[in-house]
Structure formats: structure tokens, C-alpha cells
C-alpha positions as CSV (number, residue, x, y, z in Angstrom):
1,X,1.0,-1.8,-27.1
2,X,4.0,0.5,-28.9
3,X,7.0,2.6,-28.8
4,X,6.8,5.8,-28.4
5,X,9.4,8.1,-30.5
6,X,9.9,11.7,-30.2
7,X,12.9,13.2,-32.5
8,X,13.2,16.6,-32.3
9,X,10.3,17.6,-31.3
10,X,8.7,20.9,-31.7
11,X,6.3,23.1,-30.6
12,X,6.4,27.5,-31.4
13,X,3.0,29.9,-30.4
14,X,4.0,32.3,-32.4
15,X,6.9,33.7,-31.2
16,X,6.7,31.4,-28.1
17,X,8.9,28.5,-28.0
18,X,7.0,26.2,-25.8
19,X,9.1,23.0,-26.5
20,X,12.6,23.4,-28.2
21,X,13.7,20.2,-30.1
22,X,13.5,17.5,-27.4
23,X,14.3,13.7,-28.2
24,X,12.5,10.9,-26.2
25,X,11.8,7.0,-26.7
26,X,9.4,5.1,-24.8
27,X,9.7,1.7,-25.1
28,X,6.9,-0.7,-25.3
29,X,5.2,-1.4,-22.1
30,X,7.3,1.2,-20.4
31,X,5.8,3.9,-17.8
32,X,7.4,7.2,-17.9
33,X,6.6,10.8,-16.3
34,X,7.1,13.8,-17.9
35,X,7.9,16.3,-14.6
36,X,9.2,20.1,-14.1
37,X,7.7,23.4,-12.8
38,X,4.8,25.1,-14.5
39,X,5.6,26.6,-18.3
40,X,8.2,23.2,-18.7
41,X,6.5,22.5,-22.0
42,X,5.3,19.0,-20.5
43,X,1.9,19.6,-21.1
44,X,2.0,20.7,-24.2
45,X,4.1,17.9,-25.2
46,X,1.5,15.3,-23.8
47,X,-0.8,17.0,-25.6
48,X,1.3,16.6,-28.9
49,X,1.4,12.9,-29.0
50,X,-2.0,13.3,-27.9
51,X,-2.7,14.9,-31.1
52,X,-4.7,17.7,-29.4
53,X,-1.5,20.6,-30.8
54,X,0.0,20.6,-33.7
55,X,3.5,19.7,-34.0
56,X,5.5,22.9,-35.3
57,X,8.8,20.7,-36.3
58,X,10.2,17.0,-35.2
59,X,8.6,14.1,-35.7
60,X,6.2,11.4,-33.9
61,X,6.4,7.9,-34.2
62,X,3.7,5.1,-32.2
63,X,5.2,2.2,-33.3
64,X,6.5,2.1,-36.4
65,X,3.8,4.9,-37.6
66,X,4.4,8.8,-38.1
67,X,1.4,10.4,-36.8
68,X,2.6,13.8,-36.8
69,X,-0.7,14.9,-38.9
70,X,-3.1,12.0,-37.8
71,X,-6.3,13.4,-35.8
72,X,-6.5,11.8,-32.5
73,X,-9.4,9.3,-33.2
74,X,-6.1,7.4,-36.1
75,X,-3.7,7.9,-33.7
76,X,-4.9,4.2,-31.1
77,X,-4.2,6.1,-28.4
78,X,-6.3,6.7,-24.8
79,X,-6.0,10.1,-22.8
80,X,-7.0,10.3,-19.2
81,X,-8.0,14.0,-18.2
82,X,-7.4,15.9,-14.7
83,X,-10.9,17.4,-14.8
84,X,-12.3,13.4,-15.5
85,X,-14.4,14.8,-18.6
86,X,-17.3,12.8,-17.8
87,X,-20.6,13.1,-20.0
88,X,-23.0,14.0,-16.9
89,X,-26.3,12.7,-18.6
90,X,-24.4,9.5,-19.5
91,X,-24.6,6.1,-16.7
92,X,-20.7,5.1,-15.8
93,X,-21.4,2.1,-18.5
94,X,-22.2,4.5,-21.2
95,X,-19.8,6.8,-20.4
96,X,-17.3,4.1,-20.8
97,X,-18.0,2.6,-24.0
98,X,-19.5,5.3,-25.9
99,X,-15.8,5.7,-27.5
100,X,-16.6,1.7,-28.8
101,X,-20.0,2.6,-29.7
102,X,-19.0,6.2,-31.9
103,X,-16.3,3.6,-33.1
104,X,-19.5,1.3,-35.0
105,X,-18.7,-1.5,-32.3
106,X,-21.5,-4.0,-31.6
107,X,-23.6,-3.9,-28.2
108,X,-22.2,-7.2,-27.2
109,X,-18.9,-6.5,-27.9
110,X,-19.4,-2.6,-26.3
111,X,-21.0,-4.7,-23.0
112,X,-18.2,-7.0,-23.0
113,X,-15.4,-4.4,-23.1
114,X,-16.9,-2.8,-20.4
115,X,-17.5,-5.0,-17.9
116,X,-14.0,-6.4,-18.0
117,X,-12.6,-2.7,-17.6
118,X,-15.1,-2.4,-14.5
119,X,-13.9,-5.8,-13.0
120,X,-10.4,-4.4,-13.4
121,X,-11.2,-1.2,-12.0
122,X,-13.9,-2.7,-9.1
123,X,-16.0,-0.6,-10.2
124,X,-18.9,-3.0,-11.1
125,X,-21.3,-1.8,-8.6
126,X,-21.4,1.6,-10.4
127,X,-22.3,1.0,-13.7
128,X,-26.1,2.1,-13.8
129,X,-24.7,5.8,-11.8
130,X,-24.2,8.9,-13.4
131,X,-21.2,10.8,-12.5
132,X,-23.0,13.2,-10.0
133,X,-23.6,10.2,-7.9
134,X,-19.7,9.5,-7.8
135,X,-16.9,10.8,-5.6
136,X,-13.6,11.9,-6.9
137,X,-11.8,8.7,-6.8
138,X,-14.8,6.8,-8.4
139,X,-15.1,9.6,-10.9
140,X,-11.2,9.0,-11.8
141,X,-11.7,5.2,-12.2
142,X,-14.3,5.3,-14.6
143,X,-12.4,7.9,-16.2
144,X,-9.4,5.2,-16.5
145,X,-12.1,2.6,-17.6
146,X,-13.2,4.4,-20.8
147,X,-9.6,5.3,-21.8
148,X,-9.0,0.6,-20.9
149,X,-12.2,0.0,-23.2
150,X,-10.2,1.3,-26.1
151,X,-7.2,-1.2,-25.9
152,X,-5.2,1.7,-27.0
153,X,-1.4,1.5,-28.3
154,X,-0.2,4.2,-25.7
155,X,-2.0,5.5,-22.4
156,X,-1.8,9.3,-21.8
157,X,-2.5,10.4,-18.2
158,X,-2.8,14.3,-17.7
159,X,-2.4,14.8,-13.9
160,X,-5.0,12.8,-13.1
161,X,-4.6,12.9,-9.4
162,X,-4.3,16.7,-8.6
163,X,-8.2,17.1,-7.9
164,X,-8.1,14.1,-4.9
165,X,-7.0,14.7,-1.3
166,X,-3.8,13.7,-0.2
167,X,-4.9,10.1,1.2
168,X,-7.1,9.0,-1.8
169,X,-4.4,10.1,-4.3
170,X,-2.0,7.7,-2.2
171,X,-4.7,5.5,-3.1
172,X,-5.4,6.2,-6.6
173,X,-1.4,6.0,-6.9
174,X,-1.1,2.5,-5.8
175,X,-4.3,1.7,-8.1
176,X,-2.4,3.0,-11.0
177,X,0.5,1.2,-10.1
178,X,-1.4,-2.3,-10.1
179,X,-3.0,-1.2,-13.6
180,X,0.3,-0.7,-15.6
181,X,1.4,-4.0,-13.9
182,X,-1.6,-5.8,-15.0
183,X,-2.3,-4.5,-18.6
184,X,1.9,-3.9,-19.4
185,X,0.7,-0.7,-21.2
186,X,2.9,1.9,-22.9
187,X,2.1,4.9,-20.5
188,X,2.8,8.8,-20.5
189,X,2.1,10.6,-17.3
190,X,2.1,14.5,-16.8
191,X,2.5,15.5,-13.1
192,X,3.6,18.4,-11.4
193,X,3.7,16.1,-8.3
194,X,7.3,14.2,-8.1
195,X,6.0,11.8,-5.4
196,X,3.8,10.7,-7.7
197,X,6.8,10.4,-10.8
198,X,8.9,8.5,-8.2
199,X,6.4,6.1,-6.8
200,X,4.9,5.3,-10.7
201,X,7.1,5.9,-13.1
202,X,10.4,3.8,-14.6
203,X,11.6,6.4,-16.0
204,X,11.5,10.4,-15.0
205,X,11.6,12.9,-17.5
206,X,12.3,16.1,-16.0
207,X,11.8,19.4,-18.0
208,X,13.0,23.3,-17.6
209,X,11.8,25.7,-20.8
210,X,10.5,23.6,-23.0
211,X,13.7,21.1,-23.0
212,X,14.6,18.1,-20.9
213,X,16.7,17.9,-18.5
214,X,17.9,14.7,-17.5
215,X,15.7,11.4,-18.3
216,X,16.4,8.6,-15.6
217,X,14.9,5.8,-12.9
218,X,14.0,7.4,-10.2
219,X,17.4,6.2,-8.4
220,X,19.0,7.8,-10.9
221,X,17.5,11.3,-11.2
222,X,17.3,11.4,-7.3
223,X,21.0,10.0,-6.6
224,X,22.8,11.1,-9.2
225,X,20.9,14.3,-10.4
226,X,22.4,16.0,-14.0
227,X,22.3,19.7,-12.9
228,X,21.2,21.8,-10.1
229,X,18.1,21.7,-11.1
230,X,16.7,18.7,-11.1
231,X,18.6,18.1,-7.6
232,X,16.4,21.0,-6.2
233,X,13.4,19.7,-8.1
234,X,13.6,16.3,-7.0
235,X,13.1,15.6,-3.4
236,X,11.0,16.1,-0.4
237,X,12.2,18.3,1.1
238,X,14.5,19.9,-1.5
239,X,18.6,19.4,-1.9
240,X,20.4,21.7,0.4
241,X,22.4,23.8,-1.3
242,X,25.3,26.8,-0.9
243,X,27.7,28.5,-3.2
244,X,31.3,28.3,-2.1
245,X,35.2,28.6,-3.4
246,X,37.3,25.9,-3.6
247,X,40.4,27.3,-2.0
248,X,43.2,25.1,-0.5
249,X,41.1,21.7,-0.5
250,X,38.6,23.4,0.7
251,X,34.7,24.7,0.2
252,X,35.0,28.7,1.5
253,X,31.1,30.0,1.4
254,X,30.5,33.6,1.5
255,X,29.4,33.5,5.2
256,X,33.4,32.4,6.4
257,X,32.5,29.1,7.1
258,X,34.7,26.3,5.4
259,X,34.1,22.3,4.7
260,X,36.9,19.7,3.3
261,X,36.2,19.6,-1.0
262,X,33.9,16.3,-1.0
263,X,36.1,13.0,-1.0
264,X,34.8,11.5,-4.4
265,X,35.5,14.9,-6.4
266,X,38.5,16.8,-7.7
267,X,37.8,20.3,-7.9
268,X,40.1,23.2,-9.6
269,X,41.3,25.8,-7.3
270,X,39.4,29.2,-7.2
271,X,36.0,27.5,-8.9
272,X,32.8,28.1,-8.1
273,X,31.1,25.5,-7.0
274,X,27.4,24.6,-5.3
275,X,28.0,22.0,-2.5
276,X,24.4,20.1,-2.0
277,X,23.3,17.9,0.6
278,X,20.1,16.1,0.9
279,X,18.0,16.5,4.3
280,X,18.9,13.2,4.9
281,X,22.6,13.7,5.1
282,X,22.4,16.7,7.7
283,X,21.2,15.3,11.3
284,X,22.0,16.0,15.0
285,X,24.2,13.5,16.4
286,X,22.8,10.2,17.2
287,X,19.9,10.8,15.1
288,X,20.8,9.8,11.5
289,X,22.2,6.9,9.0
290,X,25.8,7.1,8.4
291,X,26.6,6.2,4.9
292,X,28.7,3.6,3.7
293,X,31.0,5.3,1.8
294,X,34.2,6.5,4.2
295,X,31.7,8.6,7.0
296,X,33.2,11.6,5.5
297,X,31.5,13.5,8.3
298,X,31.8,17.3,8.8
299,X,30.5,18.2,12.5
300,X,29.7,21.6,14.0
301,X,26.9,23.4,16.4
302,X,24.3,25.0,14.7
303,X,21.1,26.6,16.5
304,X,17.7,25.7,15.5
305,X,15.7,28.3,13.9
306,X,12.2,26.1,13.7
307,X,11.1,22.8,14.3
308,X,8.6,20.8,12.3
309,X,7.4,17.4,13.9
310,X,6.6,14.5,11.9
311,X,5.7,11.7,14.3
312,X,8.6,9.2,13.4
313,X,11.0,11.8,12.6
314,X,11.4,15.8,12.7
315,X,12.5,18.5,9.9
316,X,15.2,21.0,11.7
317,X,15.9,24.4,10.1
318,X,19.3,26.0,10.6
319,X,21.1,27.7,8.8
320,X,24.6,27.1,6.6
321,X,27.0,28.6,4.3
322,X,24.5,31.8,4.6
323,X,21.9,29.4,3.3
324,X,18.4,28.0,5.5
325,X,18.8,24.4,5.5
326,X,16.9,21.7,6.3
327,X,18.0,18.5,8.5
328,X,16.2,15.1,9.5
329,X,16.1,14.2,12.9
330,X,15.3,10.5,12.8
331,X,14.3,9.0,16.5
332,X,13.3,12.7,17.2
333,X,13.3,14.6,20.3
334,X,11.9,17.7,21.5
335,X,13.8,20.4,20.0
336,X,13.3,24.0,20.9
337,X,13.6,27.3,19.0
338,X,17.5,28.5,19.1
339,X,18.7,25.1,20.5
340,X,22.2,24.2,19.5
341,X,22.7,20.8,18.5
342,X,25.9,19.3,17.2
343,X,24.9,18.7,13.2
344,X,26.7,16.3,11.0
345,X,27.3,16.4,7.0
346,X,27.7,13.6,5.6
347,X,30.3,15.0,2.8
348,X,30.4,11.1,1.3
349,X,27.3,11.7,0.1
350,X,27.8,15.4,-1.2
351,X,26.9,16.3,-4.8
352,X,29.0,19.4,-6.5
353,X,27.6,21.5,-9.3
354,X,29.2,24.5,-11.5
355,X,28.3,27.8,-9.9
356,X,27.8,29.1,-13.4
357,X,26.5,26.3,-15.3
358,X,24.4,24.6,-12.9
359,X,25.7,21.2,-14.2
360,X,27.2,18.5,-11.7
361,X,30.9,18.0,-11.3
362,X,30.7,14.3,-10.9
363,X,32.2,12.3,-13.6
């Protein structure tokens, strides 16, 4: 396996700047996920090191290599596609070792390479099928077979989940997981699915325009987000958020209503701020998780505008700070439409952002 180094990196369609100047190191064995909204530039950045676009500026370094102008095939490097990109006519074997056999590799060593890929994968029973006798999943595994065969440097995943239903990509996710573990391979994985970045990745890229972000663990990007954006990006279901003016010690939104400045921040009188709360820090009372951190707990009646059970918990929708907001309700109850119920913020666990800049106050 290798680093992976990104400086500067570039990529212009004509007058189109899909990726502006980004800086990235993978280190060997490492898993990271590029994430961010359609357009981000992640794609075409995987597709960069991939060596399938060329690089406008910047350079790229696997190892201690610059393959800025290598073709693919020089670059020791495996790409597993979202649409599988199976040869139909080909048997599961064949289809994963024909890169070994276009390579000049021996039948032996071709039968070898394969096998081991498909005990790996358990996908030894399917050998002698063609891909139209394969479901999704399978399809997928043989897919990550041929891209093992090659014993590549770096793995390069392209959303390779979005085609599955939700249960088989839980599947396919834990799979994955157990792969990385076992071969302790450099990988890069697109997705426009943060569940999956979370649950795979140990580090998160997240990109807006063709720049990053903020690159983190997942604690980090999730608990201590960079900007406003990736605290609305990452989460299920989103950050809460509402614009307010720090007047007297105090949050004023635009609605009237008013909530102490959060403990941990010192904020300038007259700023503009965004206060954000996750779902998880706005529940009815008696069903929530205080924090540790001092209970800095805000509590008023708010009326329920929908309801959305979950089994084990419910999503409430209110509304706050002339925003809709979304609230757990952990040990739920039925809740009807226009109930009051006595909501609690957790302000200890409040994040503050610049109104204009989008960037978070927290030092």
C-alpha cells in the first residue's frame, strides 16, 4: 500500500472551476471519504487520482511517485465503479482476473489471485456465473474482487453502494468495513451518502465548490463541525439552526423569542450569530439524555406541528426562532398534531456560527 498526496490540486473545464487548489494527504492504510452535495468537485477529484481527468494544476503523489501524467494502467491503483462495470459475456472468474491476464500474468498465477479474492469476498460459489445471473450485492462483490486481484497501491470506490436497497447497502457497508480491516489498504471513497462516510471512513472530507471544507474523524466533523455547513450537512436529521442577535447576554431571533448566549462561548454584543442544535439536544421532558456539561437547559412549550414514529424513538417538528425544527423523543409516546409539550435545549451542547461567514465561533 501508499500515501496518497494531493498539493494544490487542480481541475478547470474551460472556464469552469470544478476543484480550486485543494490540499489532502492519505496516509498509508488509511480510509477516507470524500463527501458534499452534488457539483462538490468530489467526483472529479476521485477521478483525478484515478487518472481518468486530467489534472489542470497541483500535483499527485502515490507514494513517493508523481503521477500527474501517468495513464491509469502506471498508476497501481484499483477503482470500484457505482454502475459495477461488469463484462456481461465474461464468467465472475474471468471477469475478475482479466485485468492480471491483459497484465501478461500466467494462468496459475491469474487462478490463484482469484480464488483468494473470492474466499475473501465468499463469493466462491459464483465463479462459473455471468453477471446476469447475479444480484446487486453479488454484482458489487465481484466488482470489489477484480479491483483485490490487482494488489493495487490505493483503492478508489466511486459510490459503490447507491444502486443497493437500504438493507443490503447496510450489508455491503459492514462488508466493506471487514475488507479495509483485513487487507489494511489505502482507500478513497466517493459518497454522497454521510451514513456511509461515518460508519466507513477515518477520516471525512467534506467538500462545497470544488474546495474542502473541513477534513476530520467522524467525531470530529460531527461534534465539532468547522462552518455551518458541514453542521447542516452532517447529521441525520440535519443541525437545527436560527439566526439571532446577541443583545444583553442574550440570543434575540427575529420571531421575539430569546435564549441565554451558550455557556462555553463569548459572543460580541450586536453580532450576528446562528445558534444550532442537533435533534438530539431538543426533546420533551422526560424523554431525552441530559449532557454532562453544566445541563445548561433552556425550557418552554412548544406545539407539535407533525409527528414521525420510529419504533424506539419519534422525530417531533415544532417550530423555533421562526425556524421548523426537529426534536427526538426518546421512550416515545403518542404525540398528536398541535400538542404542546414542554421542550428542552440543551444550550451545553449548542454550537454558534458567524451569520455572515458561516464559520463557528468556538475557539
Amino acid at each position: 500500500m501508499a500515501t496518497l498526496t494531493l498539493s494544490t490540486l487542480d481541475k478547470k473545464y474551460g472556464g469552469f472551476h470544478a476543484v480550486k487548489g485543494i490540499d489532502l494527504e492519505v496516509a498509508d492504510g488509511e480510509f477516507v471519504a470524500l463527501v458534499g452535495p452534488s457539483g462538490c468537485g468530489k467526483s472529479t477529484t476521485l477521478r483525478m487520482i484515478a487518472g481518468l481527468e486530467d489534472i489542470s494544476g497541483g500535483e499527485l503523489r502515490i507514494g513517493e511517485r508523481v503521477v500527474n501524467d501517468l495513464p491509469p494502467r502506471d498508476r497501481n491503483i484499483s477503482m470500484v465503479f457505482q454502475s459495477y462495470a461488469l463484462y456481461p459475456h465474461m464468467t465472475v472468474a474471468e471477469n475478475m482476473g482479466f485485468s492480471l491476464k491483459i497484465a501478461g500474468r500466467d494462468a496459475a498465477t491469474i487462478d490463484t489471485a482469484v480464488k483468494e479474492a473470492a474466499r475473501i469476498l465468499d463469493i466462491e460459489l459464483l465463479l462459473e456465473r455471468r453477471p446476469a445471473q447475479l444480484s446487486g450485492g453479488q454484482r458489487q462483490r465481484v466488482a470489489m474482487g477484480r479491483a483485490i486481484v490487482r494488489d493495487p497501491d490505493v483503492f478508489l470506490f466511486d459510490e459503490p453502494l447507491s444502486n443497493l436497497d437500504a438493507k443490503l447497502r447496510g450489508q455491503m457497508r459492514t462488508e466493506i468495513k471487514q475488507l479495509h480491516a483485513r487487507l489494511g489498504s489505502t482507500v478513497v471513497y466517493v459518497t454522497h451518502d454521510q451514513i456511509e462516510a461515518m460508519t466507513l471512513a477515518d477520516r471525512i472530507v467534506i467538500m462545497r465548490g470544488g474546495v474542502i471544507e473541513q477534513v476530520g474523524t467522524p467525531d470530529e466533523v460531527f461534534n465539532r463541525p468547522a462552518s455551518r455547513f458541514v453542521a447542516s450537512f452532517i447529521g441525520s436529521p440535519p443541525m437545527n439552526m436560527a439566526e439571532a442577535t446577541v443583545t444583553r447576554g442574550a440570543l434575540h431571533f427575529d420571531d421575539g423569542t430569546e435564549v441565554p448566549v451558550p455557556p462555553t462561548f463569548t459572543v460580541a454584543e450586536g453580532r450576528r450569530v446562528v445558534l444550532g442544535l442537533r435533534p438530539d439536544d431538543v426533546y420533551p421532558e422526560g424523554h431525552g439524555i441530559h449532557s454532562e456539561s453544566g445541563h445548561a437547559v433552556d425550557s418552554r412549550e412548544l406545539p407539535v406541528k407533525l409527528s414521525e414514529p420510529l419504533g424506539n424513538e419519534t422525530l417531533l417538528f415544532t417550530e423555533f426562532g421562526g425556524e421548523n425544527w426537529t426534536a427526538r423523543m426518546l421512550n416515545p409516546r403518542v404525540v398528536k398534531r398541535g400538542e404542546v409539550l414542554r421542550f428542552h435545549l440543551d444550550l451545553s451542547r449548542a454550537h454558534l456560527f458567524d451569520a455572515e461567514t458561516g464559520l463557528t465561533l468556538r475557539g
